[in-house]
C-alpha positions in Angstrom: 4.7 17.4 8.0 2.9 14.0 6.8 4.7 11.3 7.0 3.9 7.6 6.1 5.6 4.6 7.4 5.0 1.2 5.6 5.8 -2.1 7.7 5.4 -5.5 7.4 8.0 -6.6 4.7 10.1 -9.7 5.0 11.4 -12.8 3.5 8.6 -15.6 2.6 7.7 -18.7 1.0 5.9 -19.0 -2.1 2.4 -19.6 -1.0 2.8 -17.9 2.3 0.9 -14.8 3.2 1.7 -11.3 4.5 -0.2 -8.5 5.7 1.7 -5.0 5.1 0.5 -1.7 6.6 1.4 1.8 6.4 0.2 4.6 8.6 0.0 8.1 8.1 1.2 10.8 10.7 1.5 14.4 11.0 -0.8 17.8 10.3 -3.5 15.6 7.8 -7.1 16.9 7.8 -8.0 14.7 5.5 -7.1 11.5 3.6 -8.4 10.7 0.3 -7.5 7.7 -1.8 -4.9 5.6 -0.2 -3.2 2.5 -2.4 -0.4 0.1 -2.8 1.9 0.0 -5.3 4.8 -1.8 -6.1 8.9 -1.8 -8.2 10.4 -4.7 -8.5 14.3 -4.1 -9.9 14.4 -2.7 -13.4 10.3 -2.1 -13.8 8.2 0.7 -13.7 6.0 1.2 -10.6 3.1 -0.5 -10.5 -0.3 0.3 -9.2 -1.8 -2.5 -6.7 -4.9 -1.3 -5.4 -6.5 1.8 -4.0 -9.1 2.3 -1.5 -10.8 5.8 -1.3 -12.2 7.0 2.0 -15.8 5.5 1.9 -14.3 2.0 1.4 -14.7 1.2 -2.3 -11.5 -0.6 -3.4 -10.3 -1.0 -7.1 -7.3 -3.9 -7.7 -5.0 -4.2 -10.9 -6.9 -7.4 -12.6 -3.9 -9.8 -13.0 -3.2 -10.1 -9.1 -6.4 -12.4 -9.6 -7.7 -11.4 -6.4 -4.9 -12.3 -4.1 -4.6 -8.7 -2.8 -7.2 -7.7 -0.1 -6.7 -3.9 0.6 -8.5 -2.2 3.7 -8.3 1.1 5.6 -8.8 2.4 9.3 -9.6 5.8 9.3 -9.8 6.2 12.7 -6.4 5.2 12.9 -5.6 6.9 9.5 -3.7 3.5 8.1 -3.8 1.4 5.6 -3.3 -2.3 5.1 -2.2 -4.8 2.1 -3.4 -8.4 2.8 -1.3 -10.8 0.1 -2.2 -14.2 -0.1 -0.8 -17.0 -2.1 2.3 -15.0 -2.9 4.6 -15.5 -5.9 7.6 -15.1 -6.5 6.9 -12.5 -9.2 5.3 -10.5 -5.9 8.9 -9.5 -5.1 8.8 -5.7 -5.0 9.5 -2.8 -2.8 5.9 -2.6 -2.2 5.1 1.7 -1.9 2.3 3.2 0.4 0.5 6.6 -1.7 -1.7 8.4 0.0 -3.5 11.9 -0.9 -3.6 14.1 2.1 -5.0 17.3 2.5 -3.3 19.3 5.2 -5.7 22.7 4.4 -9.1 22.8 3.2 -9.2 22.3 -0.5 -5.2 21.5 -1.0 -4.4 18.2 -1.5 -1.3 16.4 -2.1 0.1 13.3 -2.7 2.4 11.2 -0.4 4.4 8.3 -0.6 6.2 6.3 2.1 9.7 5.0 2.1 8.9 1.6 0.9 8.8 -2.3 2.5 10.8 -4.6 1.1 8.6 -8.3 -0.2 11.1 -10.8 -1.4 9.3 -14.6 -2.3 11.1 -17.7 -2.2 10.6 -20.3 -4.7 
């Protein structure tokens, strides 16, 4: 089965940088649109940014273009580059990815979270 492992999370300062990545695994012939998203405690998931398979990324508009994402299909991962981090960036940040594992079925997969926690 796919399976997608997000890493990178940890404890940082405000104005520090982190890169996350997630990585897909399993029976995938394809991968579609992979994004970011992110809950912090008592809000809804968020979108951060999607990428689709050609490259062309889309970003919510208030992260002001502190969120660089970027894909390797090759490698079938993708990666969140957060600079200038907040601490309103604190999240369980989510790696979604749609997978098709037979031609012309596609579903959507999410990995168990990394944890982002900003110090002030």
């Amino acid at each position: 089965q796919v399976q997608l492992v997000e890493s990178g999370g940890g404890l940082v300062q405000a104005g520090g940088s982190l890169r996350l990545s997630c990585a897909a695994s399993g029976t995938i012939l394809n991968i579609n649109v992979m994004g970011w998203y992110r809950q912090a405690p008592g809000k809804q998931r968020e979108l951060v940014a999607y990428i689709a398979s050609d490259g062309s990324a889309n970003y919510a508009t208030s992260l002001k273009g502190r969120f660089t994402i970027s894909r390797d299909n090759a490698k079938n991962t993708v990666s969140l580059q957060i600079d200038s981090l907040k601490p309103d960036d604190t999240a369980v940040y989510y790696c979604n990815a749609q997978i098709s594992a037979t031609s012309g079925y596609w579903n959507a997969y999410w990995g168990q979270g990394t944890q982002v926690t900003v110090s002030s």
